[in-house]
C-alpha positions as MATLAB code, in Angstrom:
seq = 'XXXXXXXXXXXXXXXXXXXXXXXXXXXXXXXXXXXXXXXXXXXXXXXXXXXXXXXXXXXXXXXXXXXXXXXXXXXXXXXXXXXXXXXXXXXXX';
ca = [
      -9.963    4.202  -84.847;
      -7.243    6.750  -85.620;
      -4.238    7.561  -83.894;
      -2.607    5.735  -81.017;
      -4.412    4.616  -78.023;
      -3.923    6.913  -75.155;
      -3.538    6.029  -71.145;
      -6.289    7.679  -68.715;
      -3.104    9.661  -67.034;
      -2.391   10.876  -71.214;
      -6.233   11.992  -71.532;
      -7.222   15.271  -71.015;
     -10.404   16.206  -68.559;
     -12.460   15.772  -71.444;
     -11.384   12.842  -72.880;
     -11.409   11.070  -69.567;
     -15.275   12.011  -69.128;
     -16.019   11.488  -72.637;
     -14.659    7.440  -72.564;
     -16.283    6.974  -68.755;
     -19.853    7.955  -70.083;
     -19.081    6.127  -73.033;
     -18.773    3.021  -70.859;
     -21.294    4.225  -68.670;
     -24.008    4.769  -71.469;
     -22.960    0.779  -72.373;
     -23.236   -0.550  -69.379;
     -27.505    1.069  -68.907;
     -28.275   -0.122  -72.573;
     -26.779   -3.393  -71.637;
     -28.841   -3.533  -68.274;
     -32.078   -2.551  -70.332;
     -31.208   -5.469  -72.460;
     -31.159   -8.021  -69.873;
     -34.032   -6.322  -68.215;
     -35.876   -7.297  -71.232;
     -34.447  -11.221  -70.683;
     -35.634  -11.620  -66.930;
     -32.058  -11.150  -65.880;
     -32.433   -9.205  -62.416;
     -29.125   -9.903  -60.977;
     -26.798   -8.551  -64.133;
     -29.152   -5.277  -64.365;
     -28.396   -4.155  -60.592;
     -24.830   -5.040  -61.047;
     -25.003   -2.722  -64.597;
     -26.412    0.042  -63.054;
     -24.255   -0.184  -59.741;
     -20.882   -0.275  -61.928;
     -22.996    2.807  -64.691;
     -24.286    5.127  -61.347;
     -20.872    4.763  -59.978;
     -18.374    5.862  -62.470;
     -20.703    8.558  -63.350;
     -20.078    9.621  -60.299;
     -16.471    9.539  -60.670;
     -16.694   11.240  -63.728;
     -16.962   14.733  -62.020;
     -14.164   14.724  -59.721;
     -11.358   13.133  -61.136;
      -7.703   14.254  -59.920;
      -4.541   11.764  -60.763;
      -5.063    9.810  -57.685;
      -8.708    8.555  -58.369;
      -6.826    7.439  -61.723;
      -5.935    3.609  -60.579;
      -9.683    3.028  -59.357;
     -11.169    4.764  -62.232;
      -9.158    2.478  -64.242;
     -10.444   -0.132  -62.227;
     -14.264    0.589  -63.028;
     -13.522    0.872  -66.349;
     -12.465   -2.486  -66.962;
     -15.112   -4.238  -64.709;
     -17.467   -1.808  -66.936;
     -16.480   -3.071  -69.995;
     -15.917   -6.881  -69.116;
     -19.995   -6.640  -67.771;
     -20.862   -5.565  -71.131;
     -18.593   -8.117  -73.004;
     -19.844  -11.211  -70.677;
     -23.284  -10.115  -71.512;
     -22.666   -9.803  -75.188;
     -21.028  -12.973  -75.527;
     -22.969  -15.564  -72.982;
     -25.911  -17.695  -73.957;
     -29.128  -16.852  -73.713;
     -31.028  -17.691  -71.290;
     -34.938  -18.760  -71.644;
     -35.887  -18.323  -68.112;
     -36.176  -15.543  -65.581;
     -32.765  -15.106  -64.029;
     -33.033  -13.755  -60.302;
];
């Protein structure tokens, strides 16, 4: 990465909407992933978290900042739990 990491309040419009589908688009390959592993629970949670901060993405003033910020990090942490828990070798409901 170059540069210094920015705050959501020091991104512009499209940097803001740029990072949430970024976590967004993360989150739906990471539900397709535990689709594929029987994992029903984590791919409705996924999607919930993706469908809602793309619809946040849209309509963001300063105010919505704190909850964006929020879904961002629940976003991400999904992902990372997924990435980093054992596999399972069962269908998880």
């Amino acid at each position: 990465m170059n540069g210094i990491s920015k705050t959501l309040n020091d991104m512009t419009l499209v940097e803001r909407a740029s990072l949430l589908d970024t976590v967004a688009d993360a989150l739906e390959a990471t539900a397709e992933e535990a689709e594929g592993e029987g994992d029903a629970r984590f791919v409705a949670n996924s999607i919930c978290v993706a469908n809602t901060i793309r619809g946040l993405s849209g309509d963001l003033t300063p105010r919505d900042l704190h909850a964006v910020e929020l879904l961002l990090e629940q976003g991400i942490m999904l992902v990372h739990q997924f990435s980093n828990r054992a596999k399972t070798n069962g269908v998880v409901h």
